[in-house]
C-alpha positions as CSV (number, residue, x, y, z in Angstrom):
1,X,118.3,125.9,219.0
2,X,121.8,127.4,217.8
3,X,121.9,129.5,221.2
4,X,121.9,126.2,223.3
5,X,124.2,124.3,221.3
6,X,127.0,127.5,221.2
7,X,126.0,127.8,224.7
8,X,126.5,123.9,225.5
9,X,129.7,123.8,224.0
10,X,130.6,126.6,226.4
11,X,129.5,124.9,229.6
12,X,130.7,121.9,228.8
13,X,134.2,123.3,228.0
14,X,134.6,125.9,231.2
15,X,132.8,122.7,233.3
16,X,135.6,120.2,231.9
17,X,138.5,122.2,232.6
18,X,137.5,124.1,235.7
19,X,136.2,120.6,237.7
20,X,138.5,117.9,235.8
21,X,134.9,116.4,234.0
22,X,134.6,113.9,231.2
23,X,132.7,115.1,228.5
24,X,129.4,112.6,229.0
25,X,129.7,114.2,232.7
26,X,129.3,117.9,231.5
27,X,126.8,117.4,228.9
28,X,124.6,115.5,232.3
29,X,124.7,119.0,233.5
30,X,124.2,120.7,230.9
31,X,121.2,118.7,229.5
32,X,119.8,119.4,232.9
33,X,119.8,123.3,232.6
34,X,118.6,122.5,228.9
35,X,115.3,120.9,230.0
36,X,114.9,123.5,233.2
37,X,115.0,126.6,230.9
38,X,113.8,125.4,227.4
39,X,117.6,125.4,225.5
40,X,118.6,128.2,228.1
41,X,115.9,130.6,226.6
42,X,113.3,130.9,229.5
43,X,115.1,131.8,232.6
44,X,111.9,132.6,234.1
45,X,109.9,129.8,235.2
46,X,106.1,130.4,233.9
47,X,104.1,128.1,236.1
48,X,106.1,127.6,239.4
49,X,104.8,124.5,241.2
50,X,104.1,126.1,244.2
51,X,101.2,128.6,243.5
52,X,101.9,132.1,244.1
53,X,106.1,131.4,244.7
54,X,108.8,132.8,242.6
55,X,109.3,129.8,240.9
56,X,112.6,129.2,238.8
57,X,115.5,131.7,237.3
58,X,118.3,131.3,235.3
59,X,119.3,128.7,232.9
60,X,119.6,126.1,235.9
61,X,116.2,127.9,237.3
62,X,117.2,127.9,241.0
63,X,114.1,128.6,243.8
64,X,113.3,129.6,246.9
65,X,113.6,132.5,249.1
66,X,112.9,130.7,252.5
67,X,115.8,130.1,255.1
68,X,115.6,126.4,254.4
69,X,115.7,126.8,250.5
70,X,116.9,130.7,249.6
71,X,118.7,129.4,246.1
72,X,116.8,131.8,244.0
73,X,117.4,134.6,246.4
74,X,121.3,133.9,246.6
75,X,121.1,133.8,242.7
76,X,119.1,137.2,243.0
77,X,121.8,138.9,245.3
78,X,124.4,137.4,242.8
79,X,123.0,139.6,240.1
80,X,122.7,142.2,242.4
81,X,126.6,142.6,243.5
82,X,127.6,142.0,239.6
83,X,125.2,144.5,238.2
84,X,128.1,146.6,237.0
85,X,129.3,144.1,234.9
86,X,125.9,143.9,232.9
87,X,125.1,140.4,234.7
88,X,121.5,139.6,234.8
89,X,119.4,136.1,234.4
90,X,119.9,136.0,230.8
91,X,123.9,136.0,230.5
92,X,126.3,132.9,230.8
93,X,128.7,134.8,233.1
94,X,126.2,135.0,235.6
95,X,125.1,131.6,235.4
96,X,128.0,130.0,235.1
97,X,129.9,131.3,238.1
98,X,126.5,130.7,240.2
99,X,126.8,126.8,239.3
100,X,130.5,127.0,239.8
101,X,130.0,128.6,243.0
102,X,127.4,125.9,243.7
103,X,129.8,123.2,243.1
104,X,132.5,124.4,244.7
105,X,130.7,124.9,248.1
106,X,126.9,123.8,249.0
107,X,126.6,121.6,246.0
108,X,129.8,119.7,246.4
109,X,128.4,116.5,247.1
110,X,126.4,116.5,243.6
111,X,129.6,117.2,242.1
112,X,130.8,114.5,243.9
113,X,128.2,112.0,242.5
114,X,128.7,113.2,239.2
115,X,132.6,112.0,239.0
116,X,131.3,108.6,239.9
117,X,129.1,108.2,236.9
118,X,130.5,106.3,233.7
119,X,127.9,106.8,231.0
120,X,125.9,110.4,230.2
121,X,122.4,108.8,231.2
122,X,123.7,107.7,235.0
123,X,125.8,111.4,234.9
124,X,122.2,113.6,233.7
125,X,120.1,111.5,236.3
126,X,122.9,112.1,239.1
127,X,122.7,115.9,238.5
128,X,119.0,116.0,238.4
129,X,118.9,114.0,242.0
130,X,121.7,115.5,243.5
131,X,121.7,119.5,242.3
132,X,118.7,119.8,240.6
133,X,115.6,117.8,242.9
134,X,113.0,119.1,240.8
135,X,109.4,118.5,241.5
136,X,108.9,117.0,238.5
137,X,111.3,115.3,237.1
138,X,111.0,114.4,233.0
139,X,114.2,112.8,233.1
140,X,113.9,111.6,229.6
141,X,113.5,114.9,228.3
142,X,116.8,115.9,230.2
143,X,118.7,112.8,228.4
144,X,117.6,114.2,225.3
145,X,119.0,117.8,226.0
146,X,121.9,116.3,227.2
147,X,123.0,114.1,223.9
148,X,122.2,117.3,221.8
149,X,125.0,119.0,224.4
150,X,127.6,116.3,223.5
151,X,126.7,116.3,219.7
152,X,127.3,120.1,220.0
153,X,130.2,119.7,221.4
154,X,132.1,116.9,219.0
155,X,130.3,118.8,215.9
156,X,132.6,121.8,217.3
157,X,135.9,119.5,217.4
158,X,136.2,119.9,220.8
159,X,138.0,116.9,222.6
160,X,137.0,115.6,225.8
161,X,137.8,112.7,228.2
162,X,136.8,109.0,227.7
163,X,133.0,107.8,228.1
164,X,134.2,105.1,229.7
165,X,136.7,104.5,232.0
166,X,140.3,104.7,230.7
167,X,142.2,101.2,230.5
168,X,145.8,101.6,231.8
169,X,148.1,102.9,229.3
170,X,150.5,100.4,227.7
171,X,153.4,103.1,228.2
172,X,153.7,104.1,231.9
173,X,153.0,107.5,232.7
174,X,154.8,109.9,235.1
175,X,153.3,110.4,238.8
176,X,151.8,114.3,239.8
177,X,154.1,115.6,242.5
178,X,153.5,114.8,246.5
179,X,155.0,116.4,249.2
180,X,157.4,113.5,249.6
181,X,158.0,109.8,247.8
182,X,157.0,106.4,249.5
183,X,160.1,104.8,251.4
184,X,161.0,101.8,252.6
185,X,161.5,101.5,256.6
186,X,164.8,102.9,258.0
187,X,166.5,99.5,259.3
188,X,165.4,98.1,255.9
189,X,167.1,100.9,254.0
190,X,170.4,100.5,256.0
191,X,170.8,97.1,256.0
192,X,170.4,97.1,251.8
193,X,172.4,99.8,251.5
194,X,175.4,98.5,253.6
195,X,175.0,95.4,251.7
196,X,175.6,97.6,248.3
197,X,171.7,96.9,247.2
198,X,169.2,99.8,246.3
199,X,166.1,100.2,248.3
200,X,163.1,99.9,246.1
201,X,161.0,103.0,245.3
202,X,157.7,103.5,244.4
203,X,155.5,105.7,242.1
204,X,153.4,108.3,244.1
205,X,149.8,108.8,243.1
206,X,148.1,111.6,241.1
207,X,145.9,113.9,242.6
208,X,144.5,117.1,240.7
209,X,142.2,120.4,241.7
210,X,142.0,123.2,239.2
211,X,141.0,126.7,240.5
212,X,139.8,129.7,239.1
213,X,143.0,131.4,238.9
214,X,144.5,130.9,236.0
215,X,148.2,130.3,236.9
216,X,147.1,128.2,239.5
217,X,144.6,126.5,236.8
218,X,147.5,126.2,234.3
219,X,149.6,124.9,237.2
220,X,146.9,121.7,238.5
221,X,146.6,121.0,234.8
222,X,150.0,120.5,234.4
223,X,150.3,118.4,238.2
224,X,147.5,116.2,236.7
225,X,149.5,115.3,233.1
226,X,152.5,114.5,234.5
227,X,154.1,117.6,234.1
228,X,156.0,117.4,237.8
229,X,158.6,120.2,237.2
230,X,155.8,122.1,237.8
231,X,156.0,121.8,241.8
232,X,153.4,122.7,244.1
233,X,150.0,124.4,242.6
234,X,150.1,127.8,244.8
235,X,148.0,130.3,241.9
236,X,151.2,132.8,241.6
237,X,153.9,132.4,238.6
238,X,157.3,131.6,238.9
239,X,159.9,129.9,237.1
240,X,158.8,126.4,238.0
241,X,155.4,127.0,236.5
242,X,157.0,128.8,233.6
243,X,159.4,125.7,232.7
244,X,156.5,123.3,233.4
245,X,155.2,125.3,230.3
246,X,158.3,125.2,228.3
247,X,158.0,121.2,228.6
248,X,154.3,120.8,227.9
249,X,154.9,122.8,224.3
250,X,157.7,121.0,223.2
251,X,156.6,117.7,224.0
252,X,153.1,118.5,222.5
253,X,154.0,120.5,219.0
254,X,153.4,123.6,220.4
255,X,155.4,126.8,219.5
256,X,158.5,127.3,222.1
257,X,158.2,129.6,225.0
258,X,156.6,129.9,228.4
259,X,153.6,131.3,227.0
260,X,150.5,131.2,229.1
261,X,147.3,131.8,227.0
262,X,143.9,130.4,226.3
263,X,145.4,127.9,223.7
264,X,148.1,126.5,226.2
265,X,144.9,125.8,228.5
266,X,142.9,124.5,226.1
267,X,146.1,121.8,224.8
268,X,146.3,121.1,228.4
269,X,142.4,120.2,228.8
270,X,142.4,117.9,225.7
271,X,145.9,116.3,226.1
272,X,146.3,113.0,227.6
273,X,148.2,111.9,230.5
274,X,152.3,112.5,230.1
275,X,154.0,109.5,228.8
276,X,157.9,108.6,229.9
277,X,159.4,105.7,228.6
278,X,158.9,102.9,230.1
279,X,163.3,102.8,231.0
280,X,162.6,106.1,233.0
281,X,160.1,104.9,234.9
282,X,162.2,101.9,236.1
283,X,165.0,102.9,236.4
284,X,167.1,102.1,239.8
285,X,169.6,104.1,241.1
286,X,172.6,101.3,239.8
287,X,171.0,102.7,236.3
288,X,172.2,105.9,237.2
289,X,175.5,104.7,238.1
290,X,176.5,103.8,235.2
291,X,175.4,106.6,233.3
292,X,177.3,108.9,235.8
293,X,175.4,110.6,237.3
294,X,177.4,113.0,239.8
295,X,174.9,113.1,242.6
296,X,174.8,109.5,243.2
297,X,178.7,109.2,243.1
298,X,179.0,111.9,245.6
299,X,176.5,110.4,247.9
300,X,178.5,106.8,247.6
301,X,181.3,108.5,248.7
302,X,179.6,109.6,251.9
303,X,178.2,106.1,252.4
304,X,181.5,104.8,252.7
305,X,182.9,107.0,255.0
306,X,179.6,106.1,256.8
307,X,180.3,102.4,256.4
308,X,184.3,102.9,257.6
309,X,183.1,105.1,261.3
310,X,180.8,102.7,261.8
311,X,183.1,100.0,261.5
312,X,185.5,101.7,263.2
313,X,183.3,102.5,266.1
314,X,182.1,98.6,266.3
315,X,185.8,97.2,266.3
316,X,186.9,99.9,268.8
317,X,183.5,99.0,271.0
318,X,185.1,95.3,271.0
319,X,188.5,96.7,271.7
320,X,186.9,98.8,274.4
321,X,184.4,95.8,275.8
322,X,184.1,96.3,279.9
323,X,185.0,99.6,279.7
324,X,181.8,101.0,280.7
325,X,181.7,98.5,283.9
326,X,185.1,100.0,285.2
327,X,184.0,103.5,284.5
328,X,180.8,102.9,286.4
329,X,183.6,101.5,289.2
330,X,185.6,104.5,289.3
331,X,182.9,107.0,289.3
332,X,181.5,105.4,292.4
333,X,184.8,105.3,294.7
334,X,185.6,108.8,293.6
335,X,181.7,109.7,294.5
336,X,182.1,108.1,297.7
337,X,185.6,109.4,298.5
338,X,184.4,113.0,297.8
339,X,181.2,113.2,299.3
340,X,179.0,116.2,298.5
341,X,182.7,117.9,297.8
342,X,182.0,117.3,294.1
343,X,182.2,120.2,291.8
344,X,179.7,121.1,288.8
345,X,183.2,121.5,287.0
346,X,184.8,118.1,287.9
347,X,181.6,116.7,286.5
348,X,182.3,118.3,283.4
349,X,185.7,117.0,283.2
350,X,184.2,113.6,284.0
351,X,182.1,113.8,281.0
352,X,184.5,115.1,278.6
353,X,186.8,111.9,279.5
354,X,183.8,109.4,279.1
355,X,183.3,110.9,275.8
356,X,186.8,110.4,275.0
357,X,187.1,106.8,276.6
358,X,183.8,106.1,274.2
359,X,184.5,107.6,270.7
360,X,183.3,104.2,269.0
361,X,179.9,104.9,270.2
362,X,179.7,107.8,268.7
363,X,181.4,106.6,265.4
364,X,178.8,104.3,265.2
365,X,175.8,106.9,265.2
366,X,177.6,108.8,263.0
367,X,178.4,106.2,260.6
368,X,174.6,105.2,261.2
369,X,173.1,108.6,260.3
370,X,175.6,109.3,257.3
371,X,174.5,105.7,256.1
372,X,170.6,106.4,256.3
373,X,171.0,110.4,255.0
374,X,173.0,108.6,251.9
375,X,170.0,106.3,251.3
376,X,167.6,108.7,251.6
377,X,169.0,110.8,248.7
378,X,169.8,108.0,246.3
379,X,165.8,107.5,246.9
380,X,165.2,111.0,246.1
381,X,167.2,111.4,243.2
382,X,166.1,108.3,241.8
383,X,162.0,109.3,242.3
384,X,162.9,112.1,240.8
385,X,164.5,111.0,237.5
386,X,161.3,108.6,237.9
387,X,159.3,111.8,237.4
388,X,161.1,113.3,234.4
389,X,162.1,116.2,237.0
390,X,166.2,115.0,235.8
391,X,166.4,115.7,232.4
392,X,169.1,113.2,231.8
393,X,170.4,110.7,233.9
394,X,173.7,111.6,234.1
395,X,172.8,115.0,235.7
């Protein structure tokens, strides 16, 4: 059975990198289409269990026509529209991109179950319930197909992900980007900063979705490593994505460049997660300090002027204390005096002398906001350094 085992290592390999699968988990699929079409030779089912029905096609032998199960027909029309690329029952492109289409849309929730699974029996009895739901099932027969998929696959020297789940690593690793870092509340932030104290940060989480497109494929690959300089997956290239690259190659023996090609992708599936040390990871911004790092200085130099308005602003709000009563005073005897003679123009006046009167109010918000903008880019800085995104912490 040479076809099935070249074409096992090739499922398993496009099914691993394209839905972020442990090995164990794509041989459970691949065992199943194993037993469906004998070894991916007989895409035609010979005895359909319903007499006189279409039965089965393709290596994964999808059925039905009907409007409540029209598989078999979406498969047909499939080969239909791709006709011009020589796609018919018998070729892996056809079959594959039917599955992934499968799994990407009215099959996600068997792809769902599958990523739950943590050993290739539970992942090739999940497929069969969830995607397959055969009529028979011979689910020892599938288990069999599938071990010959994963001995296919290490005989080829392909690497895959753990059969069990992964134990932390002893190193910490560096966080996939998020829209923004975890913070701590705002009065807790000013009050630790105006005390000379950094506000704790913490590690976002990973998250990963590979697509299709390659740059964007190249570009969740690195997210889901580590490899944060990367930025937001979008599918087009830029320079993010191209210095994401550079970083991935020299921190994994690769030749230098921003070369994307099949063997960047295929170092990206097999590597592991992106390891910082373990200084980098907690490092607080006072660590920074004293490396100096020219951000962080520039932003303390706005915190104090923060600190000094608002202090201003509170000791002239003590100088100034009952000034708002006599104001309220002299607004109403001039109200009264006037009458409806008032002007939109002496009310303007009025205004521009409260504001005047009050400057220490607005010292203090001032002083407030500089404080809180100063805090929230230490943090920033610091989750990024976190990240690896800072090169060097004096930068």
């Amino acid at each position: 059975m040479a076809k099935f085992d070249d074409l096992a290592v090739r499922y398993m390999t496009d099914l691993m990198r394209d839905f972020n699968l442990t090995d164990f988990q794509a041989a459970g699929i691949v065992g199943n289409g194993g037993a469906e079409s004998t070894g991916f030779t007989q895409v035609q089912e010979l005895n359909p269990a319903v007499k006189g029905a279409a039965g089965g096609l393709g290596h994964f032998q999808w059925t039905g026509r009907t409007k409540t199960n029209n598989r078999r027909l979406k498969f047909e029309q499939w080969l239909e529209r791709n006709a011009a690329k020589g796609w018919t029952a018998h070729t892996y492109e056809a079959n594959y991109s039917m599955l992934f289409r499968e799994l990407r849309g009215t099959e996600k929730a068997a792809l769902a179950a599958l990523k739950k699974t943590t050993t290739l029996e539970d992942a090739t009895e999940v497929f069969m319930r969830q995607f397959e739901r055969p009529g028979v099932e011979h689910l020892p027969a599938r288990i069999r197909w599938a071990k010959r998929a994963l001995t296919a696959f290490a005989k080829k020297g392909m690497k895959g992900a753990p059969q069990t789940q992964p134990s932390a690593p002893s190193v910490p690793t560096a966080p996939a980007p998020v829209d923004t870092p975890d913070r701590p509340g705002l009065w807790g932030t000013l009050w630790r900063i105006l005390r000379g104290k950094d506000a704790k940060v913490e590690t976002p989480a990973t998250a990963s979705t590979p697509e299709v497109n390659q740059f964007r494929q190249v570009q969740e690959l690195l997210a889901a490593k580590g490899y944060v300089e990367v930025g937001q997956p979008d599918g087009f290239d830029g320079p993010r994505t191209r210095a994401a690259v550079r970083v991935f190659r020299a921190e994994n023996g690769m030749p230098a460049g921003d070369v994307i090609d099949d063997k960047l992708i295929a170092a990206l599936t097999a590597a592991g997660p992106r390891q910082i040390a373990k200084a980098r990871v907690e490092a607080q911004a006072n660590d920074l300090r004293e490396k100096g790092n020219t951000q962080i200085q520039n932003l303390d130099g706005m915190g104090w002027l923060g600190k000094a308005l608002g202090l201003g602003g509170i000791l002239g709000g003590i100088e100034k204390s009952g000034v708002l009563d006599k104001a309220t005073d002299t607004l109403q005897t001039a109200q009264d005096t006037l009458g409806t003679v008032a002007t939109v123009f002496t009310t303007i006046i009025s205004i521009a002398q409260w504001c005047f009167s009050h400057w220490w109010l607005f010292a203090i918000g001032g002083g407030l906001y500089l404080v809180f903008k100063v805090a929230s880019g230490i943090l920033n800085i610091v989750v990024l350094f976190r990240q690896g995104i800072l090169a060097r912490a004096d930068k």
